[in-house]
N, C-alpha and C positions, 0 to 999 in steps of 0.2 A: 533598513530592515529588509530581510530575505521574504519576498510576497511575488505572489500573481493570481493574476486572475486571467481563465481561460474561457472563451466559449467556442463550442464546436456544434455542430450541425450538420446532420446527413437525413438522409431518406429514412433512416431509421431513428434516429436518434438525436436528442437537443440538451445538450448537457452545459450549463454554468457553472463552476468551479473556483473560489479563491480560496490562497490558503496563505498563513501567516507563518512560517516556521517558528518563529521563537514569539510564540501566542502562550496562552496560557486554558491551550485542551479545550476551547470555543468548538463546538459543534454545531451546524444547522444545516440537517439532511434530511433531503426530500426524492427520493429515489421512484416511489413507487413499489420499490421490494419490502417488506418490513426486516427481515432478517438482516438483509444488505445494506439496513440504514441502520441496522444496529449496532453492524462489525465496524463501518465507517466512524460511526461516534466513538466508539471504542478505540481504533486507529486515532481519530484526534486527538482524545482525552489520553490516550498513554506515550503518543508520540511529543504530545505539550506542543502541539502546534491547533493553531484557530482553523475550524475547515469549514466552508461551506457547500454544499453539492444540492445544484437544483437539475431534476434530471428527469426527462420525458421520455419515454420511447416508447414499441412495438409490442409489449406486453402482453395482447391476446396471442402474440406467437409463442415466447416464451421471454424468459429472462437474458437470453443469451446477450443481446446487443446491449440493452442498457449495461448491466454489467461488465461486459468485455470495455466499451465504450468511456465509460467510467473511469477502466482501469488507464486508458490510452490519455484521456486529459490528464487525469492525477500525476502520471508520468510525465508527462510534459510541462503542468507546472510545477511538480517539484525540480527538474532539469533547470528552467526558466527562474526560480527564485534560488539555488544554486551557482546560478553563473557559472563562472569557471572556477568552480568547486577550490579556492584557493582557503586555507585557512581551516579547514575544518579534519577533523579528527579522521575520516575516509573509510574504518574497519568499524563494526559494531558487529555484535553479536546478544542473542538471549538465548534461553533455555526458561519456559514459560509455561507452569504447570496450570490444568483448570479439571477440579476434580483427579478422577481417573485419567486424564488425555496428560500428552505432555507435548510439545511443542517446540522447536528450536528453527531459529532463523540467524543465518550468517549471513553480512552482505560489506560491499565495496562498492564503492562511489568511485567506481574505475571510469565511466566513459565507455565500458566494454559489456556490454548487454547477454547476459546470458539467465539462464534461471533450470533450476535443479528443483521439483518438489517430487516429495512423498506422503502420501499421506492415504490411510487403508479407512478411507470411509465407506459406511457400510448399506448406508440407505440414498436413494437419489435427489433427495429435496429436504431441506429443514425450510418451512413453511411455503412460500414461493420460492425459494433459492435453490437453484440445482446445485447439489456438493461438486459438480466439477466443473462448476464457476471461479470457485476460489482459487484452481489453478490455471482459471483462463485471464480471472482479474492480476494475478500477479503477475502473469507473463507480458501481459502488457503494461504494466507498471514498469517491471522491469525495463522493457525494452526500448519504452519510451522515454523513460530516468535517465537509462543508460548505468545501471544497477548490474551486478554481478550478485546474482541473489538464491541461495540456499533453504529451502525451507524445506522440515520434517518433522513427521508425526511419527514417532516410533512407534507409538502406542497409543490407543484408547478407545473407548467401546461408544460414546455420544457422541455422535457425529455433531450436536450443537457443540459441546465444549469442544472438540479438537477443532473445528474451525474458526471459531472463538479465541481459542491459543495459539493458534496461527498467526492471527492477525496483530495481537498482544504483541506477540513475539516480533513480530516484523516491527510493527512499533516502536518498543525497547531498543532494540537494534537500529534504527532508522535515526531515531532521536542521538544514539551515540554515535554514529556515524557522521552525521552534520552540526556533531555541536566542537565549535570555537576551538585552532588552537592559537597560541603566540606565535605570533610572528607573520602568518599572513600569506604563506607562501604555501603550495601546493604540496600536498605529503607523497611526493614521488621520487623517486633518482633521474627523471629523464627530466622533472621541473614543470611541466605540466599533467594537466587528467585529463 
């Protein structure tokens, strides 16, 4: 079974982390952000993976660490329950409507660490959550994944729903990305990711 479990710890930050890929959307997150535990069970529940995030940090600073911090574990155990990404489907994509917002995330389980967002949010915070968190937690997802990852907002006026659809969408995407193919071998021309 594709699993790990991570803990990391710094001056700022105490983050516990496992996650089940082929779970069945188990959530149990404890962040200390409430929005940020929101989008997280959201990610599990539409990625169809088990997640659990127990997560302390710096808080009367702001949200910055735990969330960035977050994003750095997540990355690294989905990397870690991936292996050598042999066998699995490697491109996913969605297009993730919520309300008026629309959302699309493209990504690749390349080994090659990049990330591309946009997203025209309009106000600085949905409850504790700074909106331009959601581009710090992906970039470290990313980078720590080692994700080739895309994401935009073309449009929408609530800043809860477009980052809401964001995260859906990485999901979707995420989920077809890693899921099973025959045969077992790395979806590349050079034979490895």
């Amino acid at each position: 079974m594709r699993t790990a479990q991570i803990t990391r710890k710094t001056k700022e930050t105490e983050i516990s982390l496992s996650l089940a890929l082929d779970g069945a959307g188990q959530a149990d997150i404890r962040t200390g952000i409430g929005f940020f535990d929101h989008m997280l069970t959201a990610l599990a529940v539409h990625a169809g993976m088990d997640l659990s995030v127990q997560a302390t940090g710096d808080l009367e600073v702001d949200c910055h660490h735990t969330v960035e911090d977050t994003g750095i574990v997540l990355g690294d155990a989905l990397a870690q329950a991936l292996g050598d990404k042999s066998g699995i489907a490697r491109y996913g994509s969605a297009l993730i409507p919520m309300d008026e917002a629309l959302a699309q995330s493209v990504l690749d389980v390349s080994g090659r660490a990049f990330l591309v967002f946009s997203a025209p949010f309009r106000g600085e915070r949905v409850g504790s959550f700074d909106t331009c968190m959601t581009e710090e937690f992906f970039r470290a997802l990313a980078f720590h994944a080692g994700l080739t990852l895309h994401l935009q907002v073309p449009y929408g006026a609530n800043d809860h729903h477009m980052i809401e659809a964001v995260f859906k969408a990485f999901a979707h995407s995420l989920r077809q990305a890693v899921s099973p193919l025959a045969g077992g071998q790395p979806l590349s021309t050079k034979g490895v990711l």
